[in-house]
C-alpha positions in Angstrom: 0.0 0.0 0.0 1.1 3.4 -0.6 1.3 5.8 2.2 -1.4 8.3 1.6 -0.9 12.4 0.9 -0.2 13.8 4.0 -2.5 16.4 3.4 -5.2 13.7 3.2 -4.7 13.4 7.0 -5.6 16.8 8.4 -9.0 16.7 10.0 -9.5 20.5 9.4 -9.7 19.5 5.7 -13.0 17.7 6.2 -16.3 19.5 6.7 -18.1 16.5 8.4 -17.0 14.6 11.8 -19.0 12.3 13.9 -17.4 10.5 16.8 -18.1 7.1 17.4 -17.5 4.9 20.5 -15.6 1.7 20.2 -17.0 -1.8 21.4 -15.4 -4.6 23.3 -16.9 -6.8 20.6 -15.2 -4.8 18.2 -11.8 -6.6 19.5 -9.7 -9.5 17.3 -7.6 -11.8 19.2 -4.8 -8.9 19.2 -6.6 -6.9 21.3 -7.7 -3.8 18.2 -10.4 -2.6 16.9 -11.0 -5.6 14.1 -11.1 -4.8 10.1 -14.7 -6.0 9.7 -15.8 -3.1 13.0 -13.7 -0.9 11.1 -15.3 -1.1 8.1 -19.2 -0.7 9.9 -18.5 2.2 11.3 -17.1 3.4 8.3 -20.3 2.2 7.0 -22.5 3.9 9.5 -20.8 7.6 9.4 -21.8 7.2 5.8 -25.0 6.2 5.7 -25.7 9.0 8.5 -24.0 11.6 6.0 -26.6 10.3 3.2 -29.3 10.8 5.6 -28.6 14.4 6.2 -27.8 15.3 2.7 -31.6 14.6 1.9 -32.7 15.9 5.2 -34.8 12.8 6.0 -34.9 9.4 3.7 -34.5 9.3 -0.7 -37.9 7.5 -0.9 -38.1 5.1 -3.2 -34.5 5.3 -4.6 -31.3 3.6 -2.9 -28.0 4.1 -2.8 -25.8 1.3 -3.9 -22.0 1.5 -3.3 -20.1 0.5 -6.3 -16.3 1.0 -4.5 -15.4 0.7 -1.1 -11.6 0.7 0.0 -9.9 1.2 3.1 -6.4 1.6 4.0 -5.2 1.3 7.3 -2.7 3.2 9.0 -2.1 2.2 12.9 -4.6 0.2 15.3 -7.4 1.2 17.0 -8.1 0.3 20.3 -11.1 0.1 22.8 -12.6 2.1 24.6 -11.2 4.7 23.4 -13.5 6.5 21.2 -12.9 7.0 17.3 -13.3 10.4 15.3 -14.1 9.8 11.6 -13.9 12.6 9.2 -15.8 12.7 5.6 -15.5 15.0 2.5 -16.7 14.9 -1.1 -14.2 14.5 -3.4 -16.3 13.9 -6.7 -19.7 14.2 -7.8 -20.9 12.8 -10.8 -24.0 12.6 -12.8 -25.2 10.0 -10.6 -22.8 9.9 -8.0 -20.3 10.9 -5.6 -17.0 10.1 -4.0 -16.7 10.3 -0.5 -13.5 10.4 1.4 -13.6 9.4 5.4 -10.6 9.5 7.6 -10.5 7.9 11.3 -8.8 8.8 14.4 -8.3 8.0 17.7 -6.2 10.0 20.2 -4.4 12.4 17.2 -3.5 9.8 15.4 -4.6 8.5 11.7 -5.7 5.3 12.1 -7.6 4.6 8.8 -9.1 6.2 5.7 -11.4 4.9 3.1 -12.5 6.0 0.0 -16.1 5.1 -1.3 -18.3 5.5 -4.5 -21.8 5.8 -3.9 -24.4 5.9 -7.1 -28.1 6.6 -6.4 -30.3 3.8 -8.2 -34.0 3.4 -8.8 -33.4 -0.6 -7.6 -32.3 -1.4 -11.2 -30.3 1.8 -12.9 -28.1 4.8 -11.9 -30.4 8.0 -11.4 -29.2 11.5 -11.5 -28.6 13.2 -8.0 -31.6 15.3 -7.0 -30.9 19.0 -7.7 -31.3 20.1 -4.2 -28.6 17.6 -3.2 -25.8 19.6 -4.8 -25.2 22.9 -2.6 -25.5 20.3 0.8 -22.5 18.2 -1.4 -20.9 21.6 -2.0 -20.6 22.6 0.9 -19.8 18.9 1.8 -15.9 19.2 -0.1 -13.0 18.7 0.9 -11.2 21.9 1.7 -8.2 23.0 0.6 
């Protein structure tokens, strides 16, 4: 894996944060936070973000997540909580890119990179109009 740009690490860079707590049942044999957990609460902090874009649920449509990565930094460890961090770093016709960086105690522990496309259950539709100034103000920062 290649390190990441540094810059890609500064939580003053992304406009969203939620902090999370960590469970004991989030714990591998080695005593960290485990991939799978990592990847739920990943999971979770995005699917909150979604929610608020649209100010309540998309109805009928559904988002389907056509990329998901995650590279990992450092551990994670309970019960101390995690911080993760999410930008938009593309936005399509039909979808968007999110970026999400954790932390716990100052330090990077993971970041992930996810394409999300809005569907109708069978094909891609275009992102509702009143969607775009919430992404906007949703970007990464500079």
């Amino acid at each position: 894996m290649a390190k990441p740009d540094p810059a890609l690490l500064d939580p003053a860079r992304y406009p969203h944060a939620r902090d999370v707590a960590t469970r004991y049942a989030d714990l591998d044999p080695n005593r960290h936070v485990n991939n799978i957990a990592m990847a739920a609460l990943f999971e979770d902090s995005r699917a909150r973000l979604v929610h608020e874009l649209d100010s309540g649920w998309i109805g009928s449509l559904a988002v389907m997540i056509v990329n998901f990565t995650i590279d990992y930094l450092g551990q994670a460890h309970y019960p101390a909580p995690l911080t993760l961090h999410s930008a938009v770093i593309a936005v399509g016709r039909t979808s968007m890119t999110l970026l999400q960086l954790a932390r716990q105690e100052g330090r990077a522990v993971a970041i992930a990179t996810t394409v999300v496309v809005l569907t109708d259950g069978e094909r891609p539709v275009p992102i509702p109009d009143h969607w775009r100034p919430a992404m906007a103000a949703l970007e990464l920062r500079s």
